[in-house]
C-alpha positions in Angstrom: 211.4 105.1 104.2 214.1 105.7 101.5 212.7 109.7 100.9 213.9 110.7 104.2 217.2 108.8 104.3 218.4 110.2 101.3 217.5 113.6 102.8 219.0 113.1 105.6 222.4 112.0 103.6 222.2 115.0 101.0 222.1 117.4 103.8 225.3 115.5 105.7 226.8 116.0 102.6 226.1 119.6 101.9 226.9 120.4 105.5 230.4 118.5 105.4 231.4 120.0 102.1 230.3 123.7 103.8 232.6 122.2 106.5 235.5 121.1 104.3 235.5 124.0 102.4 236.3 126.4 105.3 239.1 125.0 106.4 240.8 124.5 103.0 243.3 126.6 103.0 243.6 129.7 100.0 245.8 128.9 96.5 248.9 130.3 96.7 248.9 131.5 100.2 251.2 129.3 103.3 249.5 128.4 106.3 250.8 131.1 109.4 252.1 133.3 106.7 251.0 137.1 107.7 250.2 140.2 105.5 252.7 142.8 105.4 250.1 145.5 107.2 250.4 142.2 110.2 253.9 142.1 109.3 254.5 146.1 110.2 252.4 146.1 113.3 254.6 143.3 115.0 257.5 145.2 114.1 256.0 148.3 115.3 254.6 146.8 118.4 258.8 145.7 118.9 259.8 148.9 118.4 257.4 150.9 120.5 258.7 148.7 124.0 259.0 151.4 126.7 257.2 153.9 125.1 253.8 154.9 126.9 250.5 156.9 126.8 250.3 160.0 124.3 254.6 159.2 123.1 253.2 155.0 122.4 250.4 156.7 120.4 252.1 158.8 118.2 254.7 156.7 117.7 252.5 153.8 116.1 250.6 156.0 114.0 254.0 157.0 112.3 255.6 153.9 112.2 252.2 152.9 110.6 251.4 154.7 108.3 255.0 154.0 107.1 256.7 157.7 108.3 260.2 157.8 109.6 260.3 158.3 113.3 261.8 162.1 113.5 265.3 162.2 114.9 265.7 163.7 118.5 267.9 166.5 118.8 270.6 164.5 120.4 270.2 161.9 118.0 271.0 164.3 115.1 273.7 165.4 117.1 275.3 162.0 117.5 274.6 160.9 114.1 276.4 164.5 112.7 279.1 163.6 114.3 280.0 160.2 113.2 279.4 161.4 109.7 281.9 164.7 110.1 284.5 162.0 111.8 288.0 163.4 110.9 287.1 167.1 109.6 288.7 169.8 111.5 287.6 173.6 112.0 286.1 175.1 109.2 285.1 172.8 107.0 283.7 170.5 110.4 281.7 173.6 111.3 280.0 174.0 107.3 279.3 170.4 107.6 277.6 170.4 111.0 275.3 173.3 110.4 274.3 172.1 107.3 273.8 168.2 108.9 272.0 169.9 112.0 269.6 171.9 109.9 268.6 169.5 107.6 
């Protein structure tokens, strides 16, 4: 009678230390804390809002795979001009073909 009760309690055992083990949490690591690949697809995810279809796609592969999102036109052109702010003929035109090209 005593065989199978101690059976019976070394398998409760090895099951709740299976048991305990999983949900001990890893050294080192917080609990909730995410991985910076989880980390850049919540951002991501933020910034691709709006965007749909084929334009949603692209856009997360970039901003995965850690590219900068290419500038639109207009965007360049806006950007250009806050960095020529005060510059006047000439030297404003030099500085926007060379900002606009590159």
């Amino acid at each position: 009678m005593r065989l199978p009760a101690a059976c019976a309690l070394a398998g409760a055992l090895a099951f709740a230390s299976v048991a305990f083990a999983a949900d001990t949490p890893k050294a080192g690591a917080e609990p909730g804390a995410a991985n910076p690949q989880q980390e850049r697809m919540r951002t991501c995810n933020a910034d691709a809002k709006g965007k749909t279809g084929e334009e949603r796609k692209k856009f997360m592969s970039a901003c995965l795979s850690g590219e900068a999102p290419k500038m639109t036109r207009q965007d360049r052109m806006k950007s250009c001009n806050a960095k020529a702010g005060p510059m006047k003929g000439d030297e404003r035109r030099k500085f926007m073909s060379s900002c606009l090209s590159g």
